[in-house]
C-alpha positions in Angstrom: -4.4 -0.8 21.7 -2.3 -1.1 18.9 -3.7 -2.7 15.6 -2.4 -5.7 14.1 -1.1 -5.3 10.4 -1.0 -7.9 7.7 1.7 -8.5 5.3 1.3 -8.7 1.8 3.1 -11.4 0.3 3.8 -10.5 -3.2 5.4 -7.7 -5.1 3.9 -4.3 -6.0 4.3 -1.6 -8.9 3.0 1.4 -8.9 1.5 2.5 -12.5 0.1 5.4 -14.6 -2.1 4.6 -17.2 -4.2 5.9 -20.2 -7.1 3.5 -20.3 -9.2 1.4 -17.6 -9.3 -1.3 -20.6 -5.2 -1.9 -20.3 -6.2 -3.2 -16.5 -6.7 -6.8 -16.3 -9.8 -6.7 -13.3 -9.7 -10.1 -12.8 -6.6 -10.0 -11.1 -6.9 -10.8 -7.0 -4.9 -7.6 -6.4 -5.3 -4.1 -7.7 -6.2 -0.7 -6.4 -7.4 2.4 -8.7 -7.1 5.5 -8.3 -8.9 8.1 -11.2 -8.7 12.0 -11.3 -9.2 14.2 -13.1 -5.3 14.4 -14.1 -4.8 10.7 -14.0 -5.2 7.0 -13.6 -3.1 5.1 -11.4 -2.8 1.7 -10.2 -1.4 -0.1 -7.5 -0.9 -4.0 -8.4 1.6 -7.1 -8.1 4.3 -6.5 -10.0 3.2 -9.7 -12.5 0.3 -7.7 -13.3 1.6 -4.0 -14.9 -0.4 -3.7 -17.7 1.8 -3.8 -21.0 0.9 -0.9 -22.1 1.3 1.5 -18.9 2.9 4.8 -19.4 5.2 4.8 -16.0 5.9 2.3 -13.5 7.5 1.7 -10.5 8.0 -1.0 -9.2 10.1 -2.5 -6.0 7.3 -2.0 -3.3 6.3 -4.1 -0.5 2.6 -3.6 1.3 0.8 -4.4 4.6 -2.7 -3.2 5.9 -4.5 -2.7 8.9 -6.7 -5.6 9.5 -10.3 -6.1 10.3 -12.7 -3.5 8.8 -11.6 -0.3 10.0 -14.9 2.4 11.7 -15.1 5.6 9.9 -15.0 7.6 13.2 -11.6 6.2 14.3 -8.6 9.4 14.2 -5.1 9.3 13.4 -4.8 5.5 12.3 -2.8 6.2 9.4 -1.0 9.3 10.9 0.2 7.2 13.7 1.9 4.6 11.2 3.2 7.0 8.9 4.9 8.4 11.7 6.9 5.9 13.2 8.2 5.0 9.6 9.0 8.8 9.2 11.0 9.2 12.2 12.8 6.4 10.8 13.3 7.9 7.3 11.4 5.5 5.4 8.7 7.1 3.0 5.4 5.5 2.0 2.9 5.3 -0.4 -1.0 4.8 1.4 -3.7 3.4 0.0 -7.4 3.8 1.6 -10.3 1.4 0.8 -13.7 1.3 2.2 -12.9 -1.3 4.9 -8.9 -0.5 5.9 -6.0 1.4 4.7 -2.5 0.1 2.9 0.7 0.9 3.8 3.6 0.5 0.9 6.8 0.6 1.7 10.0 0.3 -1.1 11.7 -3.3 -1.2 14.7 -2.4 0.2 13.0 -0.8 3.5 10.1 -3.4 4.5 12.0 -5.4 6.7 13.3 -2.5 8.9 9.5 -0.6 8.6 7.6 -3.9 10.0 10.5 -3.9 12.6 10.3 -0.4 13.6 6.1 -1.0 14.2 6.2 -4.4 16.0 9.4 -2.3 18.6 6.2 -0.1 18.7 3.9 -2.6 19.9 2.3 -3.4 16.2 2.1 -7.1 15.8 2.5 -7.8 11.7 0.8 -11.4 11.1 
């Protein structure tokens, strides 16, 4: 059974900052990532903090939907490959619940095409 995968609607940078305090958290959409080599966040593009350090921006998202079980294998292999064979790189995302799937701008009508000829259905 294949899943069905949710669009995101707006925009999305990729960032690097120096400081959790240049984040607005009240924002509906943000993802961060710390290390010990960096702090990175995924948010709408309206949102880049001011003072980030590097930015990219140009990225289009979907994810999984429903609350994804902890046991299930090969969920985010099996995405990522049907967009490789079809040359189009991504950047993933994992939360607790589901996983994220960006995509650059210019390639997320021909990825959400390549998954529903795959027997995806994107809501």
């Amino acid at each position: 059974m294949k899943m069905v995968l949710k669009k995101i609607e707006h925009k999305l940078s990729v960032c690097k900052v120096t400081d959790i305090s240049d984040i607005d958290l009240n924002t509906d959409f943000y993802f961060i990532g710390k290390t010990d080599e960096e702090l990175s966040l995924v948010c709408k593009t309206d949102a880049v903090p001011y003072k980030a350090i590097e930015r990219d921006d140009g990225w289009r998202g979907f994810r999984i939907q429903g609350v994804l079980d902890f046991s299930l294998i090969g969920i985010l292999s099996q995405l990522s490959g049907i967009l490789a064979e079809h040359k189009i790189g991504i950047f993933a995302v994992s939360t607790y619940n589901t996983d994220y799937i960006l995509v650059k701008e210019e390639n997320f009508d021909r990825a959400l095409e390549a998954l529903i000829s795959e027997g995806y259905t994107v809501v």
